[in-house]
ZADO-1210 file (C-alpha; in nm, 4 decimals, padded with zeros to 6 digits):
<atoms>
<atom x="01.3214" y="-01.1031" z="-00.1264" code="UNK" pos="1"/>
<atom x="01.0052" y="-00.9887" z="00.1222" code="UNK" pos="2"/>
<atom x="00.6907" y="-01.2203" z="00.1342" code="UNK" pos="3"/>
<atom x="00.3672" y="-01.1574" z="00.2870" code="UNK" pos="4"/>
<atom x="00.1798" y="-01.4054" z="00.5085" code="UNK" pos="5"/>
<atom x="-00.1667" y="-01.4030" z="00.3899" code="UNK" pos="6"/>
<atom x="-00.3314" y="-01.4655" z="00.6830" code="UNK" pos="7"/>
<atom x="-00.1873" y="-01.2346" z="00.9594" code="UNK" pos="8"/>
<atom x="-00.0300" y="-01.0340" z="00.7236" code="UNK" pos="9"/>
<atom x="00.3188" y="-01.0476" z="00.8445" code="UNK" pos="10"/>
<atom x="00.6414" y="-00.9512" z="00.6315" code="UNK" pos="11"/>
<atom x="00.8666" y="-01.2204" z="00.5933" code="UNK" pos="12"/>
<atom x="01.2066" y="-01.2365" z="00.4702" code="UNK" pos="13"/>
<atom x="01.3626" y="-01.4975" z="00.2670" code="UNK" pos="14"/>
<atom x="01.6695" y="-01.6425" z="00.1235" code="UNK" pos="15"/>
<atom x="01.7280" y="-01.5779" z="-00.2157" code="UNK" pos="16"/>
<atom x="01.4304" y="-01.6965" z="-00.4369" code="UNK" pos="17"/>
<atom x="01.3024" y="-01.9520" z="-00.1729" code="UNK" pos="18"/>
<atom x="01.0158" y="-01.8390" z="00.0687" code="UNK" pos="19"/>
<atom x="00.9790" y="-01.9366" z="00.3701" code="UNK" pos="20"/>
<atom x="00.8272" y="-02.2355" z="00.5143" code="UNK" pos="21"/>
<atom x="00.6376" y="-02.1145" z="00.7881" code="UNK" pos="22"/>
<atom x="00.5074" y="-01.7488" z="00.9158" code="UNK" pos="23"/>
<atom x="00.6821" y="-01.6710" z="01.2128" code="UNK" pos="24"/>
<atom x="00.3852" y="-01.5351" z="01.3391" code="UNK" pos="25"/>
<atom x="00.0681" y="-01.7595" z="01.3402" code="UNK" pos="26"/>
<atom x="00.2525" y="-02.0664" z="01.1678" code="UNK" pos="27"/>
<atom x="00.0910" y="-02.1130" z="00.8818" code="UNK" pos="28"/>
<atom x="00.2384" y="-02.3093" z="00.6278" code="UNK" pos="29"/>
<atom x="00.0054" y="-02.2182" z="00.3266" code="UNK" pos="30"/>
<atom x="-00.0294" y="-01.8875" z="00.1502" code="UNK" pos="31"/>
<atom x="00.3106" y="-01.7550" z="00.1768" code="UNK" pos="32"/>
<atom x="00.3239" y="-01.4766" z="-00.1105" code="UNK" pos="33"/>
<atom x="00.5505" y="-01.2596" z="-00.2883" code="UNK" pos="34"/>
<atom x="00.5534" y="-00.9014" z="-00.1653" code="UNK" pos="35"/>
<atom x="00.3666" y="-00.6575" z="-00.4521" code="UNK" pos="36"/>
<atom x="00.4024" y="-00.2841" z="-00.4772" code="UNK" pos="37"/>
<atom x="00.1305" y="-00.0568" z="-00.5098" code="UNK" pos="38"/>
<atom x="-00.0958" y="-00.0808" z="-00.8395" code="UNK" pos="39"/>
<atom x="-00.0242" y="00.2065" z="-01.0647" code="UNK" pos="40"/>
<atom x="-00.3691" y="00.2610" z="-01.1380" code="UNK" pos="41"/>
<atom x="-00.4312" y="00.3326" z="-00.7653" code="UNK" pos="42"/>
<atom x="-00.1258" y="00.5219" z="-00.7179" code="UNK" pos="43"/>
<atom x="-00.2651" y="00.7785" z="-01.0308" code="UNK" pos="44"/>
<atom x="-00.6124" y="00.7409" z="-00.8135" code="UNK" pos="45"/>
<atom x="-00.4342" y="00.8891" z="-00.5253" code="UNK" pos="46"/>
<atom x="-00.3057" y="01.1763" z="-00.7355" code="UNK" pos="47"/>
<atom x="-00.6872" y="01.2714" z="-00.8501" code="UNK" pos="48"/>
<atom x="-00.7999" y="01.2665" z="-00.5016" code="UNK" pos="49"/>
<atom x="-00.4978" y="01.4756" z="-00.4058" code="UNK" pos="50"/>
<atom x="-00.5762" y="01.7187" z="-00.6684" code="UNK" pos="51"/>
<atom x="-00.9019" y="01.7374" z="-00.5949" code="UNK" pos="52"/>
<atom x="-00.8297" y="01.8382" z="-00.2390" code="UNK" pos="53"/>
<atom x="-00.6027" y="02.0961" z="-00.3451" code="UNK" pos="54"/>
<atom x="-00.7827" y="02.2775" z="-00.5802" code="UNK" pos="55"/>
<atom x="-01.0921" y="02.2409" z="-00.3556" code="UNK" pos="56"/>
<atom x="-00.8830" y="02.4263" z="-00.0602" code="UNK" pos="57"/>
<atom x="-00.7599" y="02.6934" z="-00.3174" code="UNK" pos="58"/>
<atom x="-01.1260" y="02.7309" z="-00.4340" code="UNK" pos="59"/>
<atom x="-01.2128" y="02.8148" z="-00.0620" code="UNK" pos="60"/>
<atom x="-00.9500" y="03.0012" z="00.0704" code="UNK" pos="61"/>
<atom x="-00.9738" y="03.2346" z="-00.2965" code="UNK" pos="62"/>
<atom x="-01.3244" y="03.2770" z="-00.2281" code="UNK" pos="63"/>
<atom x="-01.3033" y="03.3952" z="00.1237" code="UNK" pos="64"/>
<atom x="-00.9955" y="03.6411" z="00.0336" code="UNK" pos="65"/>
<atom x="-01.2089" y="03.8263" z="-00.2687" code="UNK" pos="66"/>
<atom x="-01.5017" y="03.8704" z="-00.0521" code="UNK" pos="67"/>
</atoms>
């Protein structure tokens, strides 16, 4: 299972369901978290704004082809 330091930000592995003491990193001892995955509500965010980008480029490149 992958934990996250939350000070340095460092992936850490560890054994089983156990994290690990320490970061290997800066050494802190406190704040050792389960890695998350992304949101889904920004992951459907990132679709919009990809949208938006494409049909903005379509818009453009339409408009410059009919004159």
């Amino acid at each position: 299972m992958a934990y996250v330091c939350s000070k340095c930000h460092t992936r850490l592995e560890g054994e089983g369901e156990s994290p690990p003491h320490r970061c290997t990193n800066c050494g802190a001892e406190a704040g050792i978290e389960k890695e998350k995955g992304i949101p889904d509500a920004m992951r459907y965010f990132g679709f919009v704004v990809a949208g938006a980008a494409v049909a903005a480029l379509s818009g453009g490149i339409i408009s410059r082809i009919a004159g």
